[in-house]
Steps between C-alpha positions, in 0.01 A plus 500: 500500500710304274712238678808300368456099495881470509606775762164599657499872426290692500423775241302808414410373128528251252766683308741491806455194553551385113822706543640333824461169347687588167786628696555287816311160334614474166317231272792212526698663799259411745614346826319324803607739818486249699652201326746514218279451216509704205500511126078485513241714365303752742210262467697167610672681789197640609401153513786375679456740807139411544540173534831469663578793704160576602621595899771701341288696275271543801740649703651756243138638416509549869818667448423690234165625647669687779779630288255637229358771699811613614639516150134690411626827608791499371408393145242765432746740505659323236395616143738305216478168434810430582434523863215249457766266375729516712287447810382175266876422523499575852198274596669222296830522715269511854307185377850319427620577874190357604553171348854509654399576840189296550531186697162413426596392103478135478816303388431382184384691209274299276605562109261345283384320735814375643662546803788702533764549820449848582844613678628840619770551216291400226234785641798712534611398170158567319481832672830637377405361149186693534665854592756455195253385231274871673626880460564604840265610737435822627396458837637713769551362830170628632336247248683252628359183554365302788402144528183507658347169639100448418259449831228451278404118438665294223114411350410867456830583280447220299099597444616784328781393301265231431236755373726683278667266302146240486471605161835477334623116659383281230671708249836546678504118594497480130770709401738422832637198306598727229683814581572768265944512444500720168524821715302747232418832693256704358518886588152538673466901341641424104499239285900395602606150598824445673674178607673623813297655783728749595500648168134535494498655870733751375273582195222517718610733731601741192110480414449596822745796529362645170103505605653674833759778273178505296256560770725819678542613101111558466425637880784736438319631170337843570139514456519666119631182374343252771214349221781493262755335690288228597534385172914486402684204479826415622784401214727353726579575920624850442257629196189626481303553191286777434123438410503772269719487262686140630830708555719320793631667804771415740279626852175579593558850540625529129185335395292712729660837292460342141110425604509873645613609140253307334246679717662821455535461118121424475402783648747719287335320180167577629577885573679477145142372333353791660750745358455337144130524485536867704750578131254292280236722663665842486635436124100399388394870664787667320390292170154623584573882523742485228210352310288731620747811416586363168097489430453830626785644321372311152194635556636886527701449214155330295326822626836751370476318143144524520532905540779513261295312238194679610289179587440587830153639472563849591319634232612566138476798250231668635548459904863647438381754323302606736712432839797729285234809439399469847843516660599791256170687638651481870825574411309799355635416189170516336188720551177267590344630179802374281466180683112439446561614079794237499292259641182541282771504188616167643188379516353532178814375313492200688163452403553558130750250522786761284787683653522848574733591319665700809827316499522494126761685287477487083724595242842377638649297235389803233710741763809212491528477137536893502757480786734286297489666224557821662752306706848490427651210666684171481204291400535308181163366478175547694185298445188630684210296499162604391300802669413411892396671797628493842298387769614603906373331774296718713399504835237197448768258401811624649758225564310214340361650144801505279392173311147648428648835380755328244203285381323866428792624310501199255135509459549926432727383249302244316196675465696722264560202277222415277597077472405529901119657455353280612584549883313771690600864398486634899780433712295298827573622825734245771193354683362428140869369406429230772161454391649391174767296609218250678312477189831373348562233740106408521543426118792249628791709434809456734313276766807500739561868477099538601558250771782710675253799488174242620349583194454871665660845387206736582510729811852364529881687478630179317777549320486357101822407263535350184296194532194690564577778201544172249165355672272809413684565178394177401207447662459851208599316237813740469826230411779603795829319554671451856913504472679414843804616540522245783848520633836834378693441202760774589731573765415643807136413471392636165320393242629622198283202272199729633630778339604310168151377496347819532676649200412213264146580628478869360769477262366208287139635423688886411783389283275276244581601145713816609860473389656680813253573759458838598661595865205583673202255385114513657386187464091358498589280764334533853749523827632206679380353839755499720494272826744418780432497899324707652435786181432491159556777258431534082767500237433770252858522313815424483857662445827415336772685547810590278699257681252230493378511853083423535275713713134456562226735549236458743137645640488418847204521651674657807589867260199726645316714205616775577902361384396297223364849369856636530572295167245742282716765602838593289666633803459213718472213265862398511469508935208264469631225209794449720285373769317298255879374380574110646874346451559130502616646853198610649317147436672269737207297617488149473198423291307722213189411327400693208149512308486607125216524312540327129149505312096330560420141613273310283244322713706145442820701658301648729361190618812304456703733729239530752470129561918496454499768809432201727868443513581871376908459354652826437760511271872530661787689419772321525 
């Protein structure tokens, strides 16, 4: 155990010992306990005792010996440093009363060698210096000390003292001529010097006080925030800083709820992660059937267009044909017989390639003229165009055909003309109408219209407009004109400028060398084509009346034979060519497309519009 060269106590390590001699034998306060030196290093007074007091020294080791074990048990239940100290303080105060009461000191007191008269009030006088130049001691009168004379022989005392200072003599000989009067205190736990050793007791004990607050602060720290704890740092004696986030508290409880927060706010931000990717997670599914229902709903909507347009594969002329006849046979609609003779009729037109002729009516605009002659009425002027029949859509191209049957009525009409001979005289059936239309784009006319088909019309219900009328026509070499009336010119959605052009078309070829035109006027001209969504009808005349007002007339495809014969008739003529009637009223659709027919291609034209129907431009009105 650590012993004391000035005092002879004993202690349980290094550190308390390094303590007890800052505070009770300051560097430049030290005093001989037994003489009145003083003023001399630790070192040099050391010295002094050894050689000059050696009985006395003997006989407070004794002393000290059998005081230390009854101090033992009371000291371990002593846990601050400040106890340690004071019983340093208290050990100090015993070895002073020692020197007072022994008898055994010698009387002179050898100081540097010299000797000194060693008398009762200078003791007494060195003593009292001693307690006043010392914080007080904290004894209690059970620590009180008594002298206690050694038995033990002078020689063996001095042996040990001898022993434990052997090594330092040469150097404290040395330095005892010197002593150290500057008084510079260094703080043994910072890097503080003070001049006055009370000041620097005083600053010591704070350190001491704040690594005991410090100390109950972390074992009072709840095991949560034990490992984090550990690591704050006190700001002064009542803060404590937070390893976290370095936020200060006033008490270790405070700090202990702060840590308790941090711990409780990571959780909450790790159950919040799991919420966000549980959203992120749940949105991405939704995405994904939304996807999903959008595809599915595209794809039923692909499928409806596809029906509409008839490009669905379900069979074309023929297979309707057929599915019609047999659902009018088991609605008992039709006799089996009937159905087999319809069929084999069917099948041998398709074969030849030429209509029918079933759906056909002839010798309208001959019956028209007579009606408005006959006719009393507001018209002014009528122009008819030249002889054409009507074509209905029967029950192989129901829904889907009326393009194909207005492309039949020109045709009926040009074969009548003799500048147009040179197309076939038979009127071809629909499936040979499609047939037709691929040789057209094979030859490289209309290459995008062909591409929305995939090249493919046969054994289809596709539906056909203007661009594919102006691809066969001049795929024929027959010169046709497309006019779109791309946007209405009128109020409420009419398109009067349609109507305009339509009387320039039939009025300007009948009033040629005539002074006034005649008020009703059959003209050499063949109908119209007439396109907008989703129908397309033929323009066979037009009427002004008194007041100005324009009306078309129009085949439509939709008029079954069996009406469009009620215009032969005198008695029903008038019922019928009101149906055929259209106002700028009735023609409220957003887009019309009209085909005319103006004369033969030369094979430069023909080849010049073909490779020009690339890019096919109609021409637009306005």
């Amino acid at each position: 155990m650590p012993v004391c060269d000035i005092c002879c106590e004993e202690f349980l390590s290094e550190a308390d010992l390094k303590t007890h001699l800052l505070l009770s034998h300051l560097e430049n306060e030290m005093a001989c306990p037994f003489c009145s030196l003083s003023g001399v290093s630790y070192d040099e007074l050391s010295f002094h005792i050894n050689t000059t007091h050696i009985e006395n020294d003997c006989q407070v080791m004794h002393a000290t010996a059998s005081d230390s074990s009854q101090r033992t048990s009371n000291d371990r239940t002593l846990q601050s440093p400040i106890h340690e100290i004071n019983s340093a303080r208290t050990t100090e105060t015993r070895m002073r009363a020692v020197s007072q009461a022994s008898t055994h000191s010698p009387g002179h007191c050898q100081v540097n060698g010299m000797p000194t008269p060693n008398t009762g009030a200078t003791l007494s006088k060195v003593t009292s210096s001693r307690a006043n130049s010392s914080p007080p001691a904290a004894a209690t009168s059970s620590d009180a000390f008594k002298p206690v004379r050694t038995t033990q022989p002078l020689s063996n005392c001095h042996e040990k003292s001898w022993e434990r200072e052997q090594g330092h003599r040469k150097s404290k000989q040395m330095r005892l001529s010197s002593p150290n009067k500057e008084g510079h205190f260094p703080c043994p736990m910072c890097s503080l010097v003070f001049s006055d050793c009370f000041i620097l007791q005083e600053h010591v004990e704070s350190h001491l006080q704040d690594q005991d607050m410090a100390e109950g602060a972390v074992s009072g720290v709840g095991t949560s925030t034990e490992a984090c704890s550990r690591g704050n740092y006190r700001l002064d004696s009542t803060r404590y800083l937070c390893p976290l986030c370095s936020l200060s508290c006033s008490d270790s409880g405070s700090l202990q709820e702060h840590v308790d927060l941090h711990m409780e706010y990571d959780s909450t931000s790790t159950a919040g992660n799991a919420d966000l990717n549980l959203a992120r997670r749940l949105q991405e599914e939704e995405e994904h059937k939304w996807k999903e229902a959008e595809t599915k709903r595209e794809s039923e909507e692909f499928k409806k267009l596809q029906r509409q347009f008839g490009l669905d594969c379900s069979g074309g002329y023929r297979k309707q044909m057929e599915r019609n006849m047999e659902r009018a046979v088991s609605r008992g609609q039709m006799v089996p017989a009937e159905f087999h003779r319809k069929k084999a009729e069917m099948l041998e037109s398709l074969a030849s390639g030429m209509d029918d002729g079933r759906s056909k009516t002839s010798g309208l605009m001959a019956a028209l003229y007579k009606h408005y002659q006959r006719e009393v009425s507001d018209c002014a002027h009528v122009w008819l165009c030249a002889e054409t029949d009507h074509y209905s859509s029967s029950e192989g191209d129901k829904g889907w055909g009326c393009g194909y049957r207005n492309f039949q009525m020109l045709l009926s009409s040009l074969h009548r003309m003799e500048q147009y001979n040179f197309l076939p005289e038979a009127v071809p059936s629909i499936p040979r109408v499609q047939a037709v239309i691929e040789e057209a784009w094979s030859q490289g006319a209309d290459p995008q219209g062909a591409s929305h088909f995939n090249n493919r019309l046969q054994g289809t219900r596709a539906w056909i407009g203007a661009t594919e009328i102006y691809a066969v026509f001049t795929s024929h070499s027959v010169k046709a004109r497309i006019v779109d009336f791309h946007k209405p010119t009128g109020p409420g959605d009419t398109h009067p400028r349609l109507f305009e052009w339509m009387k320039l078309y039939f009025s300007n070829s009948s009033s040629r060398g005539a002074r006034l035109p005649p008020r009703i006027v059959q003209t050499s001209l063949p109908p119209v084509y007439l396109q907008h969504q989703g129908h397309s009808r033929s323009i066979v005349g037009v009427e002004q009346k008194a007041n100005g007002t324009l009306c078309l007339l129009l085949f439509d495809p939709s008029f079954a034979p069996g009406e469009m014969r009620r215009v032969l008739s005198q008695d029903t003529a008038a019922t019928m060519v009101r149906c055929m009637r259209k106002f700028p009223g009735a023609l409220k659709h957003r887009q019309y497309e009209v085909v005319a027919v103006e004369g033969e291609l030369t094979p430069e034209e023909k080849q010049s519009r073909i490779l020009n129907s690339r890019t096919l431009c109609a021409e637009k009105i306005p």
